[in-house]
C-alpha positions in Angstrom: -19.6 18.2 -1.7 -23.2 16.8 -0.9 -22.1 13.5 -1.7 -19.3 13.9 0.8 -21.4 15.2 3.4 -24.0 12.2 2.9 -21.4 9.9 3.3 -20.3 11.3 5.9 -23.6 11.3 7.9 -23.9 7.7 7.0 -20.5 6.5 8.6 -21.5 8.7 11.5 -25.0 6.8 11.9 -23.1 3.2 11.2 -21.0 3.9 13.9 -23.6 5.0 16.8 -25.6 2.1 15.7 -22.6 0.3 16.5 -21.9 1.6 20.0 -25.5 1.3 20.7 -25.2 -2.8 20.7 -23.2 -5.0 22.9 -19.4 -3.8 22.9 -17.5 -6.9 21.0 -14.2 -8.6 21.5 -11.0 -6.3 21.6 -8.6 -7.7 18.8 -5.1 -7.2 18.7 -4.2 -4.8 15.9 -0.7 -6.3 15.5 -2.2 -9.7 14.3 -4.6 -7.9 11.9 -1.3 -5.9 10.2 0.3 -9.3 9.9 -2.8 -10.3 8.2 -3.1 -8.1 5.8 1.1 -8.6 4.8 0.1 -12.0 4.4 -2.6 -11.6 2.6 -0.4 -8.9 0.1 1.9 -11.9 -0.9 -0.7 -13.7 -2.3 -0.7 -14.6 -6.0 -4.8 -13.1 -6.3 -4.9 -9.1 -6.9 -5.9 -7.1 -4.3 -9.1 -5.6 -6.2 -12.4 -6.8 -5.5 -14.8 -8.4 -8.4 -18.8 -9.0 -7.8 -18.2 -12.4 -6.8 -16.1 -11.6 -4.2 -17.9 -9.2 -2.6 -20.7 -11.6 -2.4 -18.8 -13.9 -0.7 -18.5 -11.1 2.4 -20.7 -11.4 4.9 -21.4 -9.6 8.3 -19.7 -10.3 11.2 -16.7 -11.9 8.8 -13.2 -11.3 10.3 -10.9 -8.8 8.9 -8.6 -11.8 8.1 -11.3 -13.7 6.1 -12.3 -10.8 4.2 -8.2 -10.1 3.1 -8.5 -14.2 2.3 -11.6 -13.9 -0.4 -10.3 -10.8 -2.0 -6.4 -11.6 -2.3 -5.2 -8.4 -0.7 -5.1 -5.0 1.4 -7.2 -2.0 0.7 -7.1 1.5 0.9 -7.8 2.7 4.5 -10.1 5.4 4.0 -11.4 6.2 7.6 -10.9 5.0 11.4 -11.9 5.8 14.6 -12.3 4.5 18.0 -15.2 5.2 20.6 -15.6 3.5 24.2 -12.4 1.9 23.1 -14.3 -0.1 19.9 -12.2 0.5 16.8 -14.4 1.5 13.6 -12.4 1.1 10.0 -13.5 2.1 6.4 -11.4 0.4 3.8 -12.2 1.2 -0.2 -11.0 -1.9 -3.0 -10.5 -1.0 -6.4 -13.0 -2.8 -8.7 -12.4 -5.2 -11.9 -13.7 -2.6 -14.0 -13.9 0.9 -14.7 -14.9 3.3 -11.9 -16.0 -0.2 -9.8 -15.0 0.3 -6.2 -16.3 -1.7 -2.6 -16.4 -0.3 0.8 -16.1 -2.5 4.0 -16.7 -1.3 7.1 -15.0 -3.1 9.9 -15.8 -2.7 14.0 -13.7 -4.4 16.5 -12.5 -6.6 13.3 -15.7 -8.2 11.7 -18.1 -6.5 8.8 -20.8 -4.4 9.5 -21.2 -2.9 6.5 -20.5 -2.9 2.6 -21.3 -0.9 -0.4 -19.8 -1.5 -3.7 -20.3 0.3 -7.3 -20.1 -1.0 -10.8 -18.2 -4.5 -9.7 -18.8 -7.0 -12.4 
């Protein structure tokens, strides 16, 4: 439960830190869907190794990030403030437990985390 609520108090301070800055582009949330179909027929699996998520940087498009690792995550939170669209999406690892978070605002990186990626 702690774990949960730290978490959550995190995502809540990424996300004021992220109003507090300029207001970026609007993108269209149809093209990003089509991005991420496109990026589910790929031949690469869509779990993330430590390689990978080196390769993501800030300020990285949605549709760059769904290039490097092969495919879609798991949507794990979303929210929109001053019309600014904030998402959370969690990748399985290549080994056991491993797991990255990416944290996505108006389409680019803000954030990652990752645990146990090899």
């Amino acid at each position: 439960m702690k774990k949960r609520y730290m978490a959550l108090i995190g995502f809540a301070v990424l996300v004021a830190i992220g109003v507090a800055v300029e207001p970026p582009e609007k993108i269209d949330d149809s093209s990003v869907a089509a991005n991420i179909e496109a990026a589910d027929a790929t031949v690469n699996e869509p779990e993330i190794n430590m390689t990978e998520f080196t390769n993501i940087q800030p300020g990285m498009s949605q549709t760059e990030v769904l290039k490097i690792i092969g495919g879609a995550g798991e949507l794990i939170s979303e929210n929109e403030i001053a019309g600014i669209r904030t998402s959370m999406y969690q990748w399985d690892g290549n080994s056991f437990g491993g797991n990255a978070n990416i944290t996505f605002q108006a389409g680019k990186v803000v954030s990652k985390a990752q645990s146990g990626l090899r």
